[in-house]
N, C-alpha and C positions, 0 to 999 in steps of 0.2 A: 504493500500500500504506500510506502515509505519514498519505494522508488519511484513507483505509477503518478503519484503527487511532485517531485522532483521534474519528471519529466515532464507533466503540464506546465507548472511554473515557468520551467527553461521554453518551452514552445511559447507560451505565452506570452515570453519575453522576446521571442524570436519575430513573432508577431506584430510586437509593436514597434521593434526597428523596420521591417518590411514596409509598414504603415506609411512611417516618417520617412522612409527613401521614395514613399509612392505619394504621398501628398503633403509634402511639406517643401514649400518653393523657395521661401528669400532666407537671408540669413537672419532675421529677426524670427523666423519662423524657428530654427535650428537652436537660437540662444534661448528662447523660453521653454522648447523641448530639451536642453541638457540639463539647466535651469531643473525642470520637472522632475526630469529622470535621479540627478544628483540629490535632490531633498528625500526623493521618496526612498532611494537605496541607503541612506544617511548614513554617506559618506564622509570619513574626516577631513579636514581642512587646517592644513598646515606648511604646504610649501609655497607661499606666494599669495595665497587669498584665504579668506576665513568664512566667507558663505556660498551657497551654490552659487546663487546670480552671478557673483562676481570671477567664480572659475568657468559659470559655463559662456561665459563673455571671451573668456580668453581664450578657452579650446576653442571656440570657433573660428577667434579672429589669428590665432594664431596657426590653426592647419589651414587657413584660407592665405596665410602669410598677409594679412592684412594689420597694418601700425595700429596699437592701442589708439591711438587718436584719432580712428576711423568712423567719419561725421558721421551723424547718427540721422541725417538723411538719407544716406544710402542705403541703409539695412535693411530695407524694402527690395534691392538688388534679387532677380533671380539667380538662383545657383544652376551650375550646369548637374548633370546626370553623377558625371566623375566625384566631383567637389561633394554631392552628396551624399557618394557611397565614403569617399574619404572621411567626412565627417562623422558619419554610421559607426567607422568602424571603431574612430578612437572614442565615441562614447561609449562606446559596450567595451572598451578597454580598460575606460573609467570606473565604469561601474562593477563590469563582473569578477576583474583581477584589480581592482583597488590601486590603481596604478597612480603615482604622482603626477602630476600634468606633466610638467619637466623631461617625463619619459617618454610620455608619448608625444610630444611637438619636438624632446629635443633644443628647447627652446629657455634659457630663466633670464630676466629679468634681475638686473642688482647695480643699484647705485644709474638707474638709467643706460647700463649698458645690455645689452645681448651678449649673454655666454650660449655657449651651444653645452648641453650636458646629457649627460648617459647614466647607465648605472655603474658603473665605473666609480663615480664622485658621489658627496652628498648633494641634493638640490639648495641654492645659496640661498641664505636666509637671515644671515647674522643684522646683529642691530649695531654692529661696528661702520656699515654701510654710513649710519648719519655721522660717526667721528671723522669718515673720509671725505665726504663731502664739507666739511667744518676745515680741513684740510692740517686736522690733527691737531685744532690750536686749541688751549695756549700750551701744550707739550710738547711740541714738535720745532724747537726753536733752529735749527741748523739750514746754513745755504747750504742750496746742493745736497738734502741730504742724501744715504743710505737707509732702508728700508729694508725687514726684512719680515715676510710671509710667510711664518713657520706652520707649518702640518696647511699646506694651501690647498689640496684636494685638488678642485677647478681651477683654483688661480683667480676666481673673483675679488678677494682683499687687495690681495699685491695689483693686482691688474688695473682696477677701479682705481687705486690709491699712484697708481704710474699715470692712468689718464685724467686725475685729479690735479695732482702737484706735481707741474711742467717741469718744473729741473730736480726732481728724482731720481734716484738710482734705483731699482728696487729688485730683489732675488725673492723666487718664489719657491719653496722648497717643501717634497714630503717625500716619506720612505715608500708610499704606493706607486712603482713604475704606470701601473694604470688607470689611475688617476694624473702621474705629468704628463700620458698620452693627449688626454681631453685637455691639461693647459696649456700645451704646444698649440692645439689645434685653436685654441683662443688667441693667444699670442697672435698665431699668424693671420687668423679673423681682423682683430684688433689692431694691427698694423704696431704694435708694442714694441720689438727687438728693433736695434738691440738694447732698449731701454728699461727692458725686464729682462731677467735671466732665469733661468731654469735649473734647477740644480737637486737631484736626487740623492737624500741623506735623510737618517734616523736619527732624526731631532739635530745637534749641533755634530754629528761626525763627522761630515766633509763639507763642515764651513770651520775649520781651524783655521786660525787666524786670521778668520773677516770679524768684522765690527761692523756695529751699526747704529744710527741716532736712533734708530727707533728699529723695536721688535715687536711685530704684532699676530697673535696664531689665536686662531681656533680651534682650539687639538680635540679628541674626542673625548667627550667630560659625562657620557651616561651613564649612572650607576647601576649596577647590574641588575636592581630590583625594578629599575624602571626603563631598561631594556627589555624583560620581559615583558613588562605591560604594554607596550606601545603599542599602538593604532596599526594596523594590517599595512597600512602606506609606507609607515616607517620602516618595515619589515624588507621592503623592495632596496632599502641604502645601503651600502656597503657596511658592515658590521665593525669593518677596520675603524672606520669615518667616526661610528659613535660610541661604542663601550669604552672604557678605559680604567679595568678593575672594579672592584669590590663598592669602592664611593666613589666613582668615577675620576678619580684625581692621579694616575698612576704616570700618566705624561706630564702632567700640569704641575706635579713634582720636580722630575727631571727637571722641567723648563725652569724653574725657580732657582736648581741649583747649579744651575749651567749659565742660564743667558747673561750674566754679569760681566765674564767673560769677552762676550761677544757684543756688548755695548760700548758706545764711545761716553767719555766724561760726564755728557750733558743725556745722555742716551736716557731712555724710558722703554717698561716693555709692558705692554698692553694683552693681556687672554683672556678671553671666553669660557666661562663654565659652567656657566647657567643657572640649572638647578642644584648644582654640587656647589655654590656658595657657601651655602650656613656647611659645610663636610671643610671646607677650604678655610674656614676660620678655626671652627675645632683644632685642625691639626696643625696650625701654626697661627698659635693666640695670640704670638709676642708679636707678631706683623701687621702693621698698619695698612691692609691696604685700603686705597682708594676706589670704592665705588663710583663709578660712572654712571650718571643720567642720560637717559634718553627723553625728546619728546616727543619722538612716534612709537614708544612703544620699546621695550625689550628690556632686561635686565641682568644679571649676573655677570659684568665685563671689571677689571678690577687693574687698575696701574697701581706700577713699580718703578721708582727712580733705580738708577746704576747705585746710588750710594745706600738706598733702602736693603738692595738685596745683596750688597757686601754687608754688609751690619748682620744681614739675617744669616746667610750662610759660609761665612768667611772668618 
């Protein structure tokens, strides 16, 4: 009975994508139908929008390859026969395998630029994005600095933060070879090199004796209690990208008692940890760090002067 019910549902469902490839014409028809689909199968929302309307705006516009800024006169537009089987299918991509948009366009958004992403990388989403656009002030005091994008996955921080601040230097660097395949292929999108560098290393190994004004990473800070609970979407990201021990803090260590090293005089290092914050004060009471505000949102990002983390580990 169990199966016999399974397989109506699945027909059922099969049913109403046939529908929508058979009578549904423009693309405002297609955004209230993903719209529909996304609420009813309640889906999570977390890599780039937080309600259907707003993902199902982007799947469209963006398998149409059509700009977010696409006037909203047009949306009346008929689609051709292709375009709509195109669109069919990454909604039922959506829906039935829980897939991040990011995966199936290919496509994220960060800091106003176009990364191209796979599952390779995590989907970008940090809230460091608005320190980049601020262009890292009032910490970032040095001309010409050195930058550097520790555990960069995509290469969105380093990248965003090279097409930010025009006389940058900036290396972007993680120990996942397939993860610097996707920042190569950004780089060379982004017309970047050689103004970004690329560099394959586990945490500080083969950046001995580089320095830099500024260290900024977003290493993977899940705790393993809350790696298992995560939303079916999250399940699709590289696992490298998110875990990181028992309180998520097992890299976020390392980096504290390394990056000092790798800072110049005036340098600062800026990490991501999100919900391992209140784990990250626990285990080193005696350190002041500095919490960082956001005002669109996000939380857990925490600076360190070069003289704070000799004090602490030295």
């Amino acid at each position: 009975m169990t199966k016999t019910m399974s397989s109506a549902v699945t027909e059922s469902q099969a049913d109403i994508y046939q529908q929508a490839r058979d009578q549904l014409s423009s693309i405002e028809d297609f955004i209230r139908f993903s719209a529909s689909q996304f609420h009813q199968a309640d889906l999570y929302f977390g890599h780039g929008t937080d309600n259907a309307w707003d993902e199902a705006v982007a799947i469209v516009l963006q398998m149409l390859d059509l700009p977010n800024d696409y006037p909203a006169t047009m949306l009346g537009a008929t689609l051709l026969d292709d375009e709509k089987a195109h669109l069919v299918s990454a909604i039922k991509e959506r829906v039935e395998h829980r897939k991040p948009l990011a995966y199936i366009t290919n496509k994220a958004y960060y800091c106003g630029l176009e990364f191209y992403i796979d599952e390779r990388v995590l989907v970008p989403r940090s809230p460091i994005a608005e320190l980049i656009q601020n262009d890292f002030y009032p910490w970032l005091e040095a001309d010409n600095p050195r930058i550097l994008d520790l555990c960069c996955g995509s290469g969105c921080i380093g990248m965003a933060t090279a097409a930010y601040i025009e006389d940058a230097e900036v290396v972007v660097s993680d120990i996942s070879e397939e993860a610097l395949t996707v920042a190569e292929i950004n780089n060379e999108r982004l017309g970047l090199y050689p103004k970004v560098q690329i560099v394959q290393s586990d945490l500080f190994e083969n950046l001995q004796g580089e320095q830099f004004d500024l260290i900024v990473s977003n290493p993977p800070y899940v705790d393993a209690e809350d790696l298992a609970e995560m939303p079916h979407e999250y399940q699709h990201e590289p696992e490298i990208g998110l875990g990181s021990g028992v309180d998520g803090l097992d890299l976020t260590r390392k980096i504290l008692q390394q990056a000092a090293n790798h800072l110049t005089e005036q340098g600062c290092l800026i990490v991501e940890v999100g919900n391992s914050w209140p784990a990250l004060e626990e285990a080193f009471p005696l350190i002041e760090f500095t919490w960082l505000e956001f005002e669109h949102g996000g939380d857990g990002v925490f600076l360190l002067t070069k003289q704070q983390l000799i004090e602490a580990f030295n």
